[in-house]
N, C-alpha and C positions, 0 to 999 in steps of 0.2 A: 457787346454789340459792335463798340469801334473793330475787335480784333476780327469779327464774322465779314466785316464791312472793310479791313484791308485786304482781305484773304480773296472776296467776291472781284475785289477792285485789281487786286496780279493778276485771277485765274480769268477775267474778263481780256485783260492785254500781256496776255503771255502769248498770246498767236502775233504781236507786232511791236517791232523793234520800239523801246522807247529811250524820251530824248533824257537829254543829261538833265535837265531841270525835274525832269518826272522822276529819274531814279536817285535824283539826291531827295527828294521830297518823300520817298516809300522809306530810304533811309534812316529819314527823320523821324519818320512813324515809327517804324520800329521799336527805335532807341527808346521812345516815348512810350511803349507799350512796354518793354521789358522795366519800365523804371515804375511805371503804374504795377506790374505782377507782382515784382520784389516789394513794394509799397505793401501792397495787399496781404503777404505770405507774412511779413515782420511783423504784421497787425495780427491775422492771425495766431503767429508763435506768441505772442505776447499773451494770447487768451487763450493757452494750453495749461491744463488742468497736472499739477503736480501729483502723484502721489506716492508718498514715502513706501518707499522699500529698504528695511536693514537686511546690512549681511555680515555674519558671524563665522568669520575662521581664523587658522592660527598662522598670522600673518609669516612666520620663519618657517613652515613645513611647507612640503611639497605641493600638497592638495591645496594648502593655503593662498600660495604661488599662484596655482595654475587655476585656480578656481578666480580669484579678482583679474587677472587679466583676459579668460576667459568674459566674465562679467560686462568686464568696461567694453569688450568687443563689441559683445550681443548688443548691449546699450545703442552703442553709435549706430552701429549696422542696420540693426532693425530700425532706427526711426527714421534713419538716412532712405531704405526703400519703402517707410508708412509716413511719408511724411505728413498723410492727410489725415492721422489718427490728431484725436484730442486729446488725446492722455501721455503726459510721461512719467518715465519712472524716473524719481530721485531718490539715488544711492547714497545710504549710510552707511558706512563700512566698522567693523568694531572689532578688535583682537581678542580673542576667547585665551591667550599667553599657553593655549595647549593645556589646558585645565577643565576638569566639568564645571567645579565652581563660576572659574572667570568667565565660559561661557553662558552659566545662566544668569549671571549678574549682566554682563553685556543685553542678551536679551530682554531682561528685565530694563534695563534703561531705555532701550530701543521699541519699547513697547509704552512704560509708562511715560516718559521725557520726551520720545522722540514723537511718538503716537504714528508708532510705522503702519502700516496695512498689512504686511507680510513680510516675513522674514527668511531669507535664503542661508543654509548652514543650521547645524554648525556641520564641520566637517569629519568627526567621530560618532560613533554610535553609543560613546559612556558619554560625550555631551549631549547629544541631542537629548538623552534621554528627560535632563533636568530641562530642556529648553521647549522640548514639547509638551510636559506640562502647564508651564506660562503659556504658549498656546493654544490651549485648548479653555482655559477660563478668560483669556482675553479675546477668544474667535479669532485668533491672528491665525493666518495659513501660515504653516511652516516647512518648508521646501528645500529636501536636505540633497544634492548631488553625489555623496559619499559615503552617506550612514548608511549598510546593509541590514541592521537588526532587523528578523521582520515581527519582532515584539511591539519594535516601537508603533507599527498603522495601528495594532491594537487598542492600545495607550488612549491615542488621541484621534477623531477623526480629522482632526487640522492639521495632519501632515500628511507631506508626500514626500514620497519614498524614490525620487528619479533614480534608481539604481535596479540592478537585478535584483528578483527575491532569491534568497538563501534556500528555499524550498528546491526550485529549479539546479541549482548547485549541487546540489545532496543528492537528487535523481541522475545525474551525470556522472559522479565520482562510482557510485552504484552500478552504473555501465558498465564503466572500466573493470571496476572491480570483477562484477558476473562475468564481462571480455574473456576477459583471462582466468577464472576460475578460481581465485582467490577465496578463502573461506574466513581468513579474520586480518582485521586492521585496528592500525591503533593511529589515533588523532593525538594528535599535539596542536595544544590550542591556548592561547592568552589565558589568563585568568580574568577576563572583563565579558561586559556583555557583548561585544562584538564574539568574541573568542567563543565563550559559551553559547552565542541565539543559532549555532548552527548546529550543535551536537544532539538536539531532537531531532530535528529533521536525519541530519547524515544518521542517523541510528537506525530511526525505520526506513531508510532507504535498502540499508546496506540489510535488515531483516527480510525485506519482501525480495531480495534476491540471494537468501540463506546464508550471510556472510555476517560477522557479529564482532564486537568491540571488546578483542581479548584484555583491554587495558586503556586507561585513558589517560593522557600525559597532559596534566595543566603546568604551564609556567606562566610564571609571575615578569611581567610586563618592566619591572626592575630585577628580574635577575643576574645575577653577575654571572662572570664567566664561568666561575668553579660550579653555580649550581647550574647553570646550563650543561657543564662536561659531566656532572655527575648525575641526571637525567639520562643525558643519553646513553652514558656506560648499564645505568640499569636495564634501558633498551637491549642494550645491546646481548643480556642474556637473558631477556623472552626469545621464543621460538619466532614470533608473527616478525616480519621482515616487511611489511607491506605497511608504509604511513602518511596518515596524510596530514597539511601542516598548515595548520589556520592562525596567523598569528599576525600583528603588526609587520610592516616591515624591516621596522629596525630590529626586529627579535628576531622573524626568519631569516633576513644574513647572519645573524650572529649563530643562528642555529647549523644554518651550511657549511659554517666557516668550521666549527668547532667541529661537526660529523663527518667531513671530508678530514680532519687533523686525526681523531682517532681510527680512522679505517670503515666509515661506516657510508661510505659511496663508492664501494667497490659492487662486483657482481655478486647479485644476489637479491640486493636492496632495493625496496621500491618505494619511492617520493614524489606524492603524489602534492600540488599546490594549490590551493584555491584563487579565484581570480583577482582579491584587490592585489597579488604578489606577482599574479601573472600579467598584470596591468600595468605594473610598473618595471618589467622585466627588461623595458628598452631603454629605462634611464639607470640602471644596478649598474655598479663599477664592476668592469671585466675582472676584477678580482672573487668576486661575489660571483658573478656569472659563470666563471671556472671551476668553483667549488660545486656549483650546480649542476653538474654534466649529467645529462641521463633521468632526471626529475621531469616529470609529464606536468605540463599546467591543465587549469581551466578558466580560459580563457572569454571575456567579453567579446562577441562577435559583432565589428563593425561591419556595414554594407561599405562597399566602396563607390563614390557615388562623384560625382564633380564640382557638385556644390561642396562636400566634402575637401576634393582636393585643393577649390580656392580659399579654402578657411587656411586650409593647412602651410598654400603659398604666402598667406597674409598674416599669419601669426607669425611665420619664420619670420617674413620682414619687420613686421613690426619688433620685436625680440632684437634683431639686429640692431638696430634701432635704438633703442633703448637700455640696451644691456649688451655685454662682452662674452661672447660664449664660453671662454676660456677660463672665464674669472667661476666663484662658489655660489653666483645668482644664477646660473641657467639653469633655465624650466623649460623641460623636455612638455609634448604633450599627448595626453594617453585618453581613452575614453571618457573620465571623470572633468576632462576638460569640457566635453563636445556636452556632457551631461548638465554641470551649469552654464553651456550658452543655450541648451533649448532650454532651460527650466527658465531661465531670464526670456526665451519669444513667450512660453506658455503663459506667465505672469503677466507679460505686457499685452498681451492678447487677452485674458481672461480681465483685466483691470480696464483694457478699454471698450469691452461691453460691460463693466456694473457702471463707471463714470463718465460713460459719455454722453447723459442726460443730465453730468449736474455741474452746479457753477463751484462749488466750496472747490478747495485745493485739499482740505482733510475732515474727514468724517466727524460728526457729534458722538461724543460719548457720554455714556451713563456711569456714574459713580456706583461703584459698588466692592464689599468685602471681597479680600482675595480669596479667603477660603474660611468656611467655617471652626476650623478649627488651626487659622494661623496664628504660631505666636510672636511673628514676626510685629503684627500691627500693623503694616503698610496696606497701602488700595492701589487695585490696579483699573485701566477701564476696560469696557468691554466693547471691541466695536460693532456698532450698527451693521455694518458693510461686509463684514465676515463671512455672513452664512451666503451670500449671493455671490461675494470674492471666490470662496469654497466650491459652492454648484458651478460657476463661469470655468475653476480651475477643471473640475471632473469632466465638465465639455468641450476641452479642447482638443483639436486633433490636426498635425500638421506633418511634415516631413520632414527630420531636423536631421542634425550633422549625425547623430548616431542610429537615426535612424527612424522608424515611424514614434509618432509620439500619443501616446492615449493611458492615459492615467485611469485604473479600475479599483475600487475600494482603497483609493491612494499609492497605487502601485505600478509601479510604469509596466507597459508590459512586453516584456523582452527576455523572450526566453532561449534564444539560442545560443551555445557558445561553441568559442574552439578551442580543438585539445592541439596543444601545442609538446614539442617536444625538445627540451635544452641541449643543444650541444653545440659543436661550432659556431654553430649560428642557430638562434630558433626556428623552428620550423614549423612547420602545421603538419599533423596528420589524420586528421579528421574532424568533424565536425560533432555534434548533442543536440538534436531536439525532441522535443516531448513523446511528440507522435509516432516517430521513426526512427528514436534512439541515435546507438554510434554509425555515422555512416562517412565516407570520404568525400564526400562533396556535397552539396546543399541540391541539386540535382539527383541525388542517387534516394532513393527511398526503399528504405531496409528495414527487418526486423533489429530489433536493440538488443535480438541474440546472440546475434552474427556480429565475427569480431570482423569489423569491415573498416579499422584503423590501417593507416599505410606502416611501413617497416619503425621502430623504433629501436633509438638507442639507447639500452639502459646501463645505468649507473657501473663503472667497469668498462665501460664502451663497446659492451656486451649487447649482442642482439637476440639470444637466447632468452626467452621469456620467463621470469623469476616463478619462483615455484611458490612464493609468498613466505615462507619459512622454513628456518632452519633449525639444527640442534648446535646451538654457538657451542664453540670450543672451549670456552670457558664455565658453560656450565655443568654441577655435578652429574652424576648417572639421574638416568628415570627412576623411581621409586615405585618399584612394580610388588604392591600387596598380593598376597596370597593367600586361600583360606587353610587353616589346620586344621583336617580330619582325625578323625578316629577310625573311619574304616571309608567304603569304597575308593581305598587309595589309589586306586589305577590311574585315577583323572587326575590327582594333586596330593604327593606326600612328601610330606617333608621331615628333616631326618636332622640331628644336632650329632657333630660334629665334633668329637670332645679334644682330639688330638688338634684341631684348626679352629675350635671356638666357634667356627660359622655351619649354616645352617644349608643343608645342601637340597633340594627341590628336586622334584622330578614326577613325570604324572605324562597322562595322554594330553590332556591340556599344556603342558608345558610344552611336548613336543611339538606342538601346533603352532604354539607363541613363536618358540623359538625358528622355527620351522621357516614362520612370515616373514619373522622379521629379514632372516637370510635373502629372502628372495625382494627384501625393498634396496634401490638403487641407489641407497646411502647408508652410512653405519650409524649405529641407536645403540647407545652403552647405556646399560639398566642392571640392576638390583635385584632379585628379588627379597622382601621383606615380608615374613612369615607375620600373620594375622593372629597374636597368639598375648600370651598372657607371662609376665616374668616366670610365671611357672609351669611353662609348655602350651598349658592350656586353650584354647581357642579364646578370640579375643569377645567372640560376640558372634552373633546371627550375619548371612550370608546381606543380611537389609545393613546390617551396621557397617562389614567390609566395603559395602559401594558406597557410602553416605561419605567414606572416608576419602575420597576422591573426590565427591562435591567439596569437603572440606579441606581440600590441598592438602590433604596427609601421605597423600601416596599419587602419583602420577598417574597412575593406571592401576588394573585389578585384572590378572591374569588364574581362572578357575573353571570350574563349574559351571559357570553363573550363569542361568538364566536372563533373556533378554525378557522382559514386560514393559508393561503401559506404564505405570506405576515410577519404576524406575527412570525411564529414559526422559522423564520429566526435569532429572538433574545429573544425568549426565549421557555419553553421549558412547553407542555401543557400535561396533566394530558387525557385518555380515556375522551370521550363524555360520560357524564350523563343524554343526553337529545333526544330525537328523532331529524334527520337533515333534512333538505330540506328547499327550498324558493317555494314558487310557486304563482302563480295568484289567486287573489280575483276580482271577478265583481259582479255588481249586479242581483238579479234574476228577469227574466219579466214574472208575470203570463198572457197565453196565453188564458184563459178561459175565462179572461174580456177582455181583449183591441184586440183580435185578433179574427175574425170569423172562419180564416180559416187556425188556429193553428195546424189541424189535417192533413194538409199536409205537413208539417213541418218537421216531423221524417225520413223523404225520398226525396230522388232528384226527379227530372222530369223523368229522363230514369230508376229511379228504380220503378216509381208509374205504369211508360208505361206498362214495361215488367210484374210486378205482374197483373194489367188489365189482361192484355192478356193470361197468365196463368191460371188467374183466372177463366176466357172464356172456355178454352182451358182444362182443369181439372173439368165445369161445366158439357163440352158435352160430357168429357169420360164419368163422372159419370151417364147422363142420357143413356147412351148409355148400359152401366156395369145393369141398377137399370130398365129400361123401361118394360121390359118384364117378370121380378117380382115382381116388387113394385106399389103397387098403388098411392104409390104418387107423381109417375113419368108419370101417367097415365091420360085420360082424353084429354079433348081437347088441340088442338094445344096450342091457349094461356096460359094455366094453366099449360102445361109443363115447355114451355120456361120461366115462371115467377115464377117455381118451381127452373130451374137452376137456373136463374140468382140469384133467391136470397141465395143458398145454397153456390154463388162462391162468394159473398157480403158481406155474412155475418160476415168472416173473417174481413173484414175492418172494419164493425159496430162494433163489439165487440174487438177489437183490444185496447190495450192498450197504449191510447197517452201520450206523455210527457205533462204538466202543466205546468210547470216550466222550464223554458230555460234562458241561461247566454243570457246577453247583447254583450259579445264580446269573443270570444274564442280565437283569433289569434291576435300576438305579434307586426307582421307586418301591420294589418291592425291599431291597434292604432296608429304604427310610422307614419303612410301612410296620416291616417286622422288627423298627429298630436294632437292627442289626449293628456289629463293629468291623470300622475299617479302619486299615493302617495306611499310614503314609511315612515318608523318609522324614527324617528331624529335620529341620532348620531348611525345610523346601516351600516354597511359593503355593504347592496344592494344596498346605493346609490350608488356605484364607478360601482359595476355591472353594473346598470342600463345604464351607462353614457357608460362603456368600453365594456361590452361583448354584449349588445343589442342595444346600437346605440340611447339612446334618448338623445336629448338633454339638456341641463339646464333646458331650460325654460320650458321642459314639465314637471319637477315634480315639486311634491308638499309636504312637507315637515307637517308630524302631529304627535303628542305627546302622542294623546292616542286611546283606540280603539273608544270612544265617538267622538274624533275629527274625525276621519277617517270615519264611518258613516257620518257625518256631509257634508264631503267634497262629499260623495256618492250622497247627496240628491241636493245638488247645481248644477245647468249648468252650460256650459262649459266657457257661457261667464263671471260668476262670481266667476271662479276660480274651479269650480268641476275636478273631478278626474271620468275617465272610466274604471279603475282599479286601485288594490292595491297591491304590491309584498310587502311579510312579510315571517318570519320565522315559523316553524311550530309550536315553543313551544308556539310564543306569540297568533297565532291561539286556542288554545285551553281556551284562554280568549275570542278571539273577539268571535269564533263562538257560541257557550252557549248565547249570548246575542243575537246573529243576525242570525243564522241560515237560517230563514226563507226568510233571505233579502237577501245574496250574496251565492256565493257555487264560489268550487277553480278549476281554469281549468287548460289547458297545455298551456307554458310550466312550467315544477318543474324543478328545476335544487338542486341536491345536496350538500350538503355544510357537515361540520365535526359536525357539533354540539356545545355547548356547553362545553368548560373545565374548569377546574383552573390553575390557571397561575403559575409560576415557575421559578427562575434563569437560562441559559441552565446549563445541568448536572448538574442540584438538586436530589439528591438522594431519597427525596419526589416524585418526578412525577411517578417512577415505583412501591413504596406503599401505595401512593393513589389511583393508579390505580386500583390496584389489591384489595383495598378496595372498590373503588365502583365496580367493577363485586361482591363483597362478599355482598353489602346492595343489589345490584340488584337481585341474587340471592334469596334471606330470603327473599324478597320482603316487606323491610324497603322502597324500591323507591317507591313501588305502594302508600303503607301507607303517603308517603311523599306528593305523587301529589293527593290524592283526599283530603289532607288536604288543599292544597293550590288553587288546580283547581275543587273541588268536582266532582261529575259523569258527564260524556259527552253522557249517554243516550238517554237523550233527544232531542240531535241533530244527524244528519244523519253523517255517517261516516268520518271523514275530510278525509281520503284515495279516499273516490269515488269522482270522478274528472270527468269532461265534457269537453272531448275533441272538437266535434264537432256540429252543427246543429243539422243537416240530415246525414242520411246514405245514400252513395251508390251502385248502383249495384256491380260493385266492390267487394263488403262487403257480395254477396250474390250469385255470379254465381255459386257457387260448389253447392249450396241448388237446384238453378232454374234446374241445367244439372239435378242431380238426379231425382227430382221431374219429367223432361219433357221423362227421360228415365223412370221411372217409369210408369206412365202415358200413352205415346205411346206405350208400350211395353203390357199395358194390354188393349189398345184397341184394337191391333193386335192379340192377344191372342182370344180375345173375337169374334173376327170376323173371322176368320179361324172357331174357333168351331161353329161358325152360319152359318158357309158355308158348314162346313164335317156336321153339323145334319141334313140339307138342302140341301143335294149332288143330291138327288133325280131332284128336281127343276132344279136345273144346267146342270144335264144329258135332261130332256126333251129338253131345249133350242135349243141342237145339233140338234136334232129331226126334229128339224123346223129353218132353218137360215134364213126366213122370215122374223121372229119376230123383231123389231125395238128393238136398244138399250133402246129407252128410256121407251118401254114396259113392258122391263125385266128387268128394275129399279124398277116399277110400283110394277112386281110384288112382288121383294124381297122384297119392301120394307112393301106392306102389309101383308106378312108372316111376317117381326122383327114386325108391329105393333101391331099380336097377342099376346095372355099372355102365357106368358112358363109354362102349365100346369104340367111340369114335377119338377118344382123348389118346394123345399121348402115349400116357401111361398104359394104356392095352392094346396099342397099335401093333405090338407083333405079335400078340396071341390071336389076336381075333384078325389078321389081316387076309387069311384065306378066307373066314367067314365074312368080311368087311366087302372083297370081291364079289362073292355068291347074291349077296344081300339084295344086290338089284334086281337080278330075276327069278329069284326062290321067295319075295311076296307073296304070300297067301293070306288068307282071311280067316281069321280066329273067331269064331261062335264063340263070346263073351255070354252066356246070360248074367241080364241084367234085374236086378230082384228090385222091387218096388218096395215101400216102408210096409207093407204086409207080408213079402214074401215069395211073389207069385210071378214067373215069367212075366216080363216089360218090352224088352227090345234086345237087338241084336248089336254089337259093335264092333267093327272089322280093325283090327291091328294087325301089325307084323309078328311075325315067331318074335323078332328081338324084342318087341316092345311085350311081349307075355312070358318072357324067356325065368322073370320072377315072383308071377302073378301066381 
């Protein structure tokens, strides 16, 4: 009231001058008023509510460093602009000596001794892990700025996690990787839970963008130099060249240091880093930093903001200040800073709504067991205040130095980062977030298809984008399996060498192999290694040759071989180089010797009926259309009718029959008659046969080459014969050339992949082999290939034309028959209307006389059509002098007309022409 009451008393006489005595007298007030506020505020501060806060890190490491001076900042700062809160935080600080133990013992004192509220650190993710346990039976929140694991929110719901989730990391490096088309990576990672909580995540990251973890390199967190160099030499002769490196950071410099000493940050190589490495990448000695040239980070995205930049002008001073930049104390500062000065507003903010309704300085607690099954014997308490400490923390939301702050299932949430790029100097070149993937700027919104990163330099100071692997110089040849035949050698035979000991290959498949290999943009030294037995032998089934390749026995599988479902489950197959399909072989029965009456054959019963009948029916329109102009429709009765029928006959005489017809067309009927079918040994249609068609064991029969397979054709059934043969279509283009004339292929075909070569899965070979055989395909080196090994298939009739059935049926012909019968009826109808309107005359006499018996005036039409149509065409120049005459040589012909008795009726007048056949 006094300060409302000096304020009313200036702004009263501020419109006039006042004298010396009045303004030494507002003076005095003043002073007096500033001495009452300060009174006031001290009284206050004196009845501010303490409450403990420990903090847990390793007072000599960096994060350690940066994390308490960060601290003490936030401390000052924040109550210096809240000065009106009730509540402060007092810090208890405790050295974890860089141990999990010391760190859970620290907390454990700080919890049961100190009786903190909440505990900030520790600053590792192998300690935190023991320290969130104590928090989670003592309700303490615990509030870690540095631990990434994201096992640990699981653990306990009394932590939080101010750091990015690892989940979001894994989704990013997956970017890059799809970016660039990389197909395999390999992690090098600590041997701790840090090291390890990211390799679920990065695994199915890098699966849902088809890319896979040809290997996984754990190092041990105390390894020495030599096992660090001797990791990486094993590196160095896998194929995958593409790695990413999750490790402490005293392990990743020693990692750089060593891989740039052996050669392994030259071009070629891809290093990729995760962020706590990319975060501290502006305090790394330029020694460290030069080993790094051409390594992509992933990088924590700070917003840059002003409130930002006075943190950052006030920590430098302060640092100056306190510390010699030049001396082994300076602490650079990186996001993990900016990460415990919000985690210290969020606590102090969450701690002054549960305490600012109460008078204690620390919580009551309840006694109770640590755990039921400790055999420590100690007790810890539990505090009251935890679970609302907890919900006040999950409620907070502010805008801090790193950026917005909202905590979800204990997990900050910040998910954007930047890929950064080492070289000279680091650089940015593009940015990661969830929804829009890689893109160059935080403005630009893109699919995370699109490589929409800016230029980079990789490793080599190569700007050529790495192919992700290589075939190292140091390692031996590929070990390319092969199967041994006994016959269809065209595809793969292999031959012993007695003068050279070695084993020399050769086959339409090998041509192919090697063929691709020629046309990929780098050289591949390989082996081939016969698939056989010390004693020639074949080693096993074409299932055991690929198995061998799941089992790292042979690098690859160059043959035959069938691509299937089945297979490609464990290993990984190269494009078909071959045409696919299975389909039916039977044999051919000429119809011309053993059958007389093969020429009904081509047609059913009800489609032979109905053509008859059309036949008929299409004879008597045409004598009907052709009788009265044509003479050779003319003439007596008999010689007409023997003129149609053989015009509607004739069709069938000259008709083109089938010769050659399959023995058996349908699938069902061999099951039915239990019939035998053959198939090739050691081929995938056996299982077919058994599982998707239903025959049984005993009906097949098992042959080795196209000679045996013939063989089995020509034998009965009781001496083992076969009624068909299912094969594949490449090996067809052997049998048919020989046997053409003997079998032809019917329904059903059933599809299958074709022929590949075989592969480890995510061999980086299978997608530039591929892409070499569409390139021999193309140039048409394939064609050159198969008529060296199969020569021309002219000779034989199409293997595509396939015989489905017998006979055709009606069915197969109604839409021809409807035409044709509308055709047909439509110009008889035509034809007879105009025979009626040129003959109108006749029709009109009829009325004349309704005596006249119908079947008279059939009589007569019918011997007016059996006249010849002088006016057609066809007797226009016999009859043309009489066609002249016609008009006025009209006369009237005395027709009697005989009534159904017999007896003069009437008279009807016609022309001489129209009597000329009466």
């Amino acid at each position: 009231m006094f300060i409302n009451f000096m304020k009313k008393g200036v702004m009263n006489n501020s419109k006039v001058f006042m004298s010396s005595d009045q303004s030494l007298l507002i003076v005095i007030l003043l002073v007096v008023c500033l001495v009452i506020k300060s009174t006031i505020a001290e009284e206050n501060n004196g009845r501010k509510l303490g409450v403990k806060v420990g903090v847990v890190v390793d007072y000599e490491s960096w994060l350690g460093k940066m994390g308490l001076r960060s601290i003490d900042m936030a401390v000052s700062e924040f109550y210096a602009s809240h000065a009106d809160y009730r509540t402060r935080l007092l810090i208890h600080t405790r050295d974890s000596n860089n141990d999990e133990i010391g760190a859970a013992a620290t907390a454990l004192d700080l919890i049961k001794n100190v009786q903190v509220e909440a505990i900030i650190g520790p600053v590792k993710s192998t300690q935190a892990a023991f320290v969130v346990d104590l928090g989670e039976k003592a309700k303490v929140p615990v509030i870690s700025y540095s631990a990434t694991c994201s096992s640990l929110s699981i653990k306990s719901s009394y932590f939080f996690q101010v750091t990015q989730k690892q989940t979001s990391q894994a989704e990013a490096i997956s970017s890059i990787v799809q970016a660039y088309g990389w197909k395999q990576v390999v992690p090098i990672y600590i041997n701790n839970g840090y090291g390890e909580g990211l390799i679920p995540f990065l695994n199915d990251a890098l699966q849902d963008v088809g890319c896979r973890m040809s290997y996984r390199s754990v190092i041990s967190s105390s390894a020495s130099h030599d096992q660090i160099l001797k990791e990486l030499y094993k590196l160095m002769t896998m194929q995958t060249r593409v790695f990413v490196v999750h490790t402490s950071i005293s392990l990743g410099t020693e990692i750089f240091t060593k891989a740039k000493e052996i050669g392994m940050m030259e071009q070629g190589y891809v290093w990729i880093v995760t962020n706590v490495m990319s975060n501290f990448l502006s305090l790394l000695h330029s020694d460290v930093i030069d080993s790094m040239q051409g390594v992509i980070g992933i990088k924590t995205y700070v917003p840059g903001t002003n409130m930002l930049k006075g943190f950052k002008a006030r920590w430098k001073n302060k640092f100056q200040q306190n510390n010699n930049p030049t001396t082994h104390d300076f602490v650079g500062l990186n996001v993990y800073g900016l990460w415990a000065y919000d985690s210290v507003q969020a606590l102090a903010i969450a701690v002054e709504n549960v305490y600012n309704n109460r008078k204690e300085t620390s919580s009551l607690r309840n006694v109770t067991a640590f755990s039921a099954n400790s055999t420590t014997g100690f007790q810890i308490g539990v505090s009251q205040n935890g679970p609302k400490l907890h919900k006040a923390l999950s409620e907070v939301r502010f805008k801090g130095l790193a950026g917005g702050f909202r905590l979800v299932n204990g997990e900050l949430q910040s998910k954007t980062f930047e890929i950064i790029n080492v070289g000279k100097k680091v650089k940015r070149v593009g940015f990661w977030r969830p929804k829009s993937g890689l893109v160059k700027s935080l403005e630009t919104n893109t699919s995370r298809n699109d490589t929409v990163l800016e230029s980079v330099v990789w490793p080599g100071k190569s700007t050529i984008v790495p192919k992700g692997w290589e075939v190292a110089t140091n390692r031996k040849k590929l070990r390319i399996g092969v199967p041994k035949k006994e016959y269809f050698k065209e595809f793969v035979a292999v031959k012993h060498d007695s003068a050279t000991n070695n084993s020399i290959v050769t086959g339409y498949c090998i041509d192919v192999f090697e063929a691709a290999i020629k046309a990929l943009p780098y050289n591949v030294d390989y082996d081939f290694i016969p698939f056989e037995n010390p004693n020639g032998s074949s080693a096993g089934t074409y299932e055991d040759l690929v198995d061998q390749v799941y089992y790292k026995t042979f690098d690859a599988v160059v043959g035959d071989t069938t691509i299937t479902a089945k297979r490609s489950k464990y290993v990984d197959f190269t494009l078909p180089y071959t045409e696919s399909g299975v389909s039916m072989i039977v044999p051919l029965r000429d119809g011309r010797r053993k059958n007389a009456w093969v020429f009904v054959k081509p047609l059913t019963r009800d489609l032979w009926v109905t053509s008859v009948c059309f036949f008929i029916f299409i004879g008597f329109v045409v004598w009907v259309l052709e009788h009265r102009i044509n003479d050779d429709f003319r003439g007596p009765p008999s010689y007409q009718i023997g003129t149609t029928f053989w015009f509607s006959f004739s069709t069938i005489i000259f008709a083109h029959i089938q010769r050659l017809q399959p023995t058996v067309t349908d699938v069902e009927q061999l099951i039915k008659n239990n019939e035998r079918v053959g198939c090739k040994r050691g081929s995938f249609v056996h299982g077919v046969l058994l599982k998707s068609f239903g025959f049984n064991e005993s009906q097949l029969q098992i042959y080795k080459s196209a000679e045996e397979c013939d063989e089995l054709f020509s034998k009965k059934k009781a001496d083992g014969g076969i009624a068909a043969a299912f094969d594949e279509y490449p090996y067809m283009k052997l049998f048919f050339p020989k046997y053409c004339h003997k079998y032809t292929m019917v329904e059903p075909r059933f599809k299958t992949a074709g022929f590949g070569f075989v592969f480890p899965k995510g061999s980086p070979l299978v997608s530039d082999v591929s892409t070499a055989i569409l390139t021999i395909t193309e140039d048409k080196t394939m064609n050159s290939i198969e008529y060296k090994w199969f020569g021309s298939q002219t000779s034989c009739p199409d293997l595509n034309t396939q015989v489905s059935s017998n006979s055709l049926g009606l069915e197969s012909f109604w839409g021809l028959f409807l035409i044709v019968g509308i055709a047909s009826f439509s110009s008889l109808m035509i034809y007879v209307a105009m025979f009626f309107y040129q003959h109108r005359k006749i029709l009109r006499s009829f009325d004349t006389d309704p005596k006249v018996s119908i079947w008279r005036r059939i009589c007569i039409v019918m011997r007016v059509f059996n006249q010849k149509d002088s006016s057609s065409y066809t007797f226009e120049n016999s009859l043309s002098g009489f066609r002249d005459k016609r008009a006025q040589d009209m006369v009237d012909v005395d027709v009697d007309v005989v009534d159904d008795e017999g007896s003069p009726n009437s008279s009807i007048t016609t022309s001489p022409s129209q009597t000329a056949h009466i």
